[in-house]
C-alpha positions as CSV (number, residue, x, y, z in Angstrom):
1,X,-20.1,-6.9,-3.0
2,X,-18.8,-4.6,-5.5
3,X,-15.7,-5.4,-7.6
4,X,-14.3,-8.3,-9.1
5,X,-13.4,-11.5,-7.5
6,X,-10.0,-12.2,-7.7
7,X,-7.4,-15.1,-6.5
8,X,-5.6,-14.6,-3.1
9,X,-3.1,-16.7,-4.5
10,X,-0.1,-13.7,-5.3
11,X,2.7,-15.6,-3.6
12,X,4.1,-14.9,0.1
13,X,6.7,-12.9,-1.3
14,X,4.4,-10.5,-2.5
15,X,2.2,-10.7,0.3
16,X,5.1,-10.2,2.9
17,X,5.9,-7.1,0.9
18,X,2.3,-6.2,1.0
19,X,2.1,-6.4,5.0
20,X,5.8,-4.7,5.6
21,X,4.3,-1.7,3.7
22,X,2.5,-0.7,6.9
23,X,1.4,2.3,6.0
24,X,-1.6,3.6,3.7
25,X,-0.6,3.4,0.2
26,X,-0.6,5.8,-2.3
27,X,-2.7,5.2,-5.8
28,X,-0.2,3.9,-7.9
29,X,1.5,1.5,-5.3
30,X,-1.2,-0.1,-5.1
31,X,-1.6,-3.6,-7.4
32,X,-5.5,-4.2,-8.2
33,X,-5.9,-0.2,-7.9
34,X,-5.9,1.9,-11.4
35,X,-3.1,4.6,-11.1
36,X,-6.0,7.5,-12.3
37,X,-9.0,7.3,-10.2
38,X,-12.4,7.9,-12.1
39,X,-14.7,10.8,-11.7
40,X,-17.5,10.4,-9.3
41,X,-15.7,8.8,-6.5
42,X,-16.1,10.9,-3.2
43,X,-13.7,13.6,-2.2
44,X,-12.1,11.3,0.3
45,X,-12.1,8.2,-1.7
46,X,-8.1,6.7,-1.1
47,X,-6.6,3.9,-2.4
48,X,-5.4,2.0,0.7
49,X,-3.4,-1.2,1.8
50,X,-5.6,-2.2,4.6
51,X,-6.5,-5.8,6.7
52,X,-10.2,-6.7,6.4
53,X,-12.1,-9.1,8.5
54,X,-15.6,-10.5,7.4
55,X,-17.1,-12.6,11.5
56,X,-20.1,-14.2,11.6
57,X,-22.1,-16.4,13.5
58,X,-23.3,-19.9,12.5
59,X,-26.8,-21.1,13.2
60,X,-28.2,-18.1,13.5
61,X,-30.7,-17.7,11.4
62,X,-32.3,-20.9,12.6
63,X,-32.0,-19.7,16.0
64,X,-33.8,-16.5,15.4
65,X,-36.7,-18.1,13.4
66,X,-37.5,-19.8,16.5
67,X,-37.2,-16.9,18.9
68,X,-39.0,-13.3,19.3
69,X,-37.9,-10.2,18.3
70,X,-37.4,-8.6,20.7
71,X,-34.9,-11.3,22.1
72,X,-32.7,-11.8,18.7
73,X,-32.4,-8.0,18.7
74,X,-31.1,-8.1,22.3
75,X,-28.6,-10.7,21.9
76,X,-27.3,-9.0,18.6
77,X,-27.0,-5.6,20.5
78,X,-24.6,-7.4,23.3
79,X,-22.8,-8.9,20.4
80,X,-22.2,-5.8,18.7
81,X,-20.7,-4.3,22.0
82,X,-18.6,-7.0,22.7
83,X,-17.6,-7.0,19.5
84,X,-16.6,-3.4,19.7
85,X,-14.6,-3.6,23.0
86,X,-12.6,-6.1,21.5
87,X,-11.7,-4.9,18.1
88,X,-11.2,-1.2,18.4
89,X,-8.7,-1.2,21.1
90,X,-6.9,-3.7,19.2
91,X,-7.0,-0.9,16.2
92,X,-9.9,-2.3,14.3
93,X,-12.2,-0.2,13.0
94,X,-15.4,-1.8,12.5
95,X,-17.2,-0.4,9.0
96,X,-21.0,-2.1,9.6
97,X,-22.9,-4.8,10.7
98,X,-25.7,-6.5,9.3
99,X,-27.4,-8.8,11.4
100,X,-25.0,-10.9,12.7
101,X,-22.6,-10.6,10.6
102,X,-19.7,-7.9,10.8
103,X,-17.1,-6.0,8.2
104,X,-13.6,-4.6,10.5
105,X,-10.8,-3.2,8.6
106,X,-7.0,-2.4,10.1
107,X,-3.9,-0.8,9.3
108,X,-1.5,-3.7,7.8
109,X,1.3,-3.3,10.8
110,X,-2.2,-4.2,13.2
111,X,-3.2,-7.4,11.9
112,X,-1.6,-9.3,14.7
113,X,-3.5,-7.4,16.7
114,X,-6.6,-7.5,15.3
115,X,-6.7,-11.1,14.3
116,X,-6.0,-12.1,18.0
117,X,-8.5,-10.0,19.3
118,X,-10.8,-11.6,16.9
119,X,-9.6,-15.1,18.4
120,X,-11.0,-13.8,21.8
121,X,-14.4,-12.6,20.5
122,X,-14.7,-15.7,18.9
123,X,-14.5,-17.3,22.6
124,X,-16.4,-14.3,24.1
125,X,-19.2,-14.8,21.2
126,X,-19.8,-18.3,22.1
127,X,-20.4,-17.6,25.3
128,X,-22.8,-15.6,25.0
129,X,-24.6,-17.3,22.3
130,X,-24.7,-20.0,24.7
131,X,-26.2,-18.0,27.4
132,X,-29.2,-16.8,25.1
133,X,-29.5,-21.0,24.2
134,X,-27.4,-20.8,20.7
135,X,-25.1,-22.8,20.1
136,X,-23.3,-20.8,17.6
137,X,-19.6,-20.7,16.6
138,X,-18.1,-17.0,15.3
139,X,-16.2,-18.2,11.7
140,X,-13.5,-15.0,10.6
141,X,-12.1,-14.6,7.1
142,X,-9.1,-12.2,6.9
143,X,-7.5,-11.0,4.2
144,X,-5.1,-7.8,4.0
145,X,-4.4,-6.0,0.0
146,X,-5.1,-2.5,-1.8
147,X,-9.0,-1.4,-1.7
148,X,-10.4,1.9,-1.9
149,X,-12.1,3.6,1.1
150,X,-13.8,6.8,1.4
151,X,-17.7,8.0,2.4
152,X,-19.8,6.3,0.0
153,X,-23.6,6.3,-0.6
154,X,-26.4,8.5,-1.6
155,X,-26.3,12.5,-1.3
156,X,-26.7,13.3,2.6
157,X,-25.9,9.6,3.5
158,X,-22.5,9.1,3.0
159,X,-20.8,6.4,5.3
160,X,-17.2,5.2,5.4
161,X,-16.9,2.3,3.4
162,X,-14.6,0.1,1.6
163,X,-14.9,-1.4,-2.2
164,X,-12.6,-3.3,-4.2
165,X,-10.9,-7.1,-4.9
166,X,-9.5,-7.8,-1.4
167,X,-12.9,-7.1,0.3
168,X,-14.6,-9.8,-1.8
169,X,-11.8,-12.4,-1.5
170,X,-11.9,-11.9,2.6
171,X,-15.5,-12.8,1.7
172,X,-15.1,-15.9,0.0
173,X,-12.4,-17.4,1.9
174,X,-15.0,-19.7,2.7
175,X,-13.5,-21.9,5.6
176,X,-15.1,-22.3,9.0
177,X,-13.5,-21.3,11.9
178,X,-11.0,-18.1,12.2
179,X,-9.3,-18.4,8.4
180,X,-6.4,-16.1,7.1
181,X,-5.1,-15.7,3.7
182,X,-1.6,-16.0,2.7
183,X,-1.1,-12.5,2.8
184,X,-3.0,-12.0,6.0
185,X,-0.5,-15.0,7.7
186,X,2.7,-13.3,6.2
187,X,1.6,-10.4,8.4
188,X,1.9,-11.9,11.9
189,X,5.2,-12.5,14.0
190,X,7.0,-15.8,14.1
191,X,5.3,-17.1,17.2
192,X,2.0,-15.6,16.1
193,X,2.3,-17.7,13.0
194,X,2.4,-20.8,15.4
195,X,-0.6,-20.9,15.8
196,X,-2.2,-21.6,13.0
197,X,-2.5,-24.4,10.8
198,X,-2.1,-24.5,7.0
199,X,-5.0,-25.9,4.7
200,X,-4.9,-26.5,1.5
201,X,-6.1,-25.9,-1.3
202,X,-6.5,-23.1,-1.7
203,X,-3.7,-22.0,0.9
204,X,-5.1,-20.4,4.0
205,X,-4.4,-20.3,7.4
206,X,-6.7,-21.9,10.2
207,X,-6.2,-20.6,14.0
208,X,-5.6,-23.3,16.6
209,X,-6.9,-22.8,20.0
């Protein structure tokens, strides 16, 4: 992952700032972002505030070792549907997938949204995980903050893309389950906020079924 790691910790002031935005920022609103972006970057390289969510499934590489080909691809192609029917409608927009493991991002003002319709893949993925004989559980790190997106890669293979601190904390959340980050939690209504439990440290936020 490219970019620094930095702390999540920033205080749920400036996180409930962050999420009220709700709207794509411009370069120099945007802490963690330089004002003046370098040459090099592609044409439609922005400096966003955007929700990212990091899912994947536990067990599976042990699962796989154990199984054909053929088979793992099969589950992993039902997975990536389901996954789609439940995150775009919800106004996700899933970037890649590499194995099982997926990267969504999300306008700030979706992350209710979003984050609830990654509660019901979570249910939806066990299921079938189950049917193909894994017993696998979907964990979800969300985090929401400035990054920069745009088409990145090499000449002729440009893909949309996102870089920067928030996408590697949303990486190393590191709890199990569906986890979100202060500034991720500060985003969702009163009752959405009910359901989910505080852990500490560091501070996150773990859904409750």
């Amino acid at each position: 992952m490219l970019g620094a790691v930095g702390s999540a910790g920033n205080g749920l002031s400036e996180a409930n700032d962050t999420c009220h935005m709700q709207r794509s920022c411009i370069v120099s609103d945007s802490p963690g972002v330089s004002s003046a972006l370098p040459a090099g970057l592609p044409q439609d390289c922005e400096a966003q505030t955007l929700g990212v969510a990091f899912f994947d499934l536990s067990r599976m590489a042990e699962w796989a070792s154990s199984e054909g080909d053929a088979r793992v691809a099969s589950f992993l192609q039902r997975f990536y549907r389901l996954a789609a029917d439940h995150l775009t409608p919800a106004g996700g927009r899933i970037v890649k997938f590499m194995g099982d493991a997926g990267l969504v991002v999300f306008p700030a003002d979706s992350t209710e949204n979003v984050v609830f319709a990654l509660a019901t893949l979570a249910t939806k993925a066990r299921a079938c995980a189950l049917e193909s004989e894994l017993d696998a559980y979907l964990n979800v790190n969300v985090h929401v903050g400035p990054l920069l997106a745009g088409s990145f890669g090499p000449p002729g293979e440009e893909r949309f893309d996102v870089i920067g601190k928030t996408v590697n904390i949303a990486a190393r959340l590191g709890r199990r389950g569906l986890v979100l980050s202060q500034q991720a939690f500060r985003c969702l209504s009163p009752e959405g906020r009910k359901q989910f439990q505080k852990v500490t440290p560091p501070v996150t936020y773990r859904f409750r079924p």
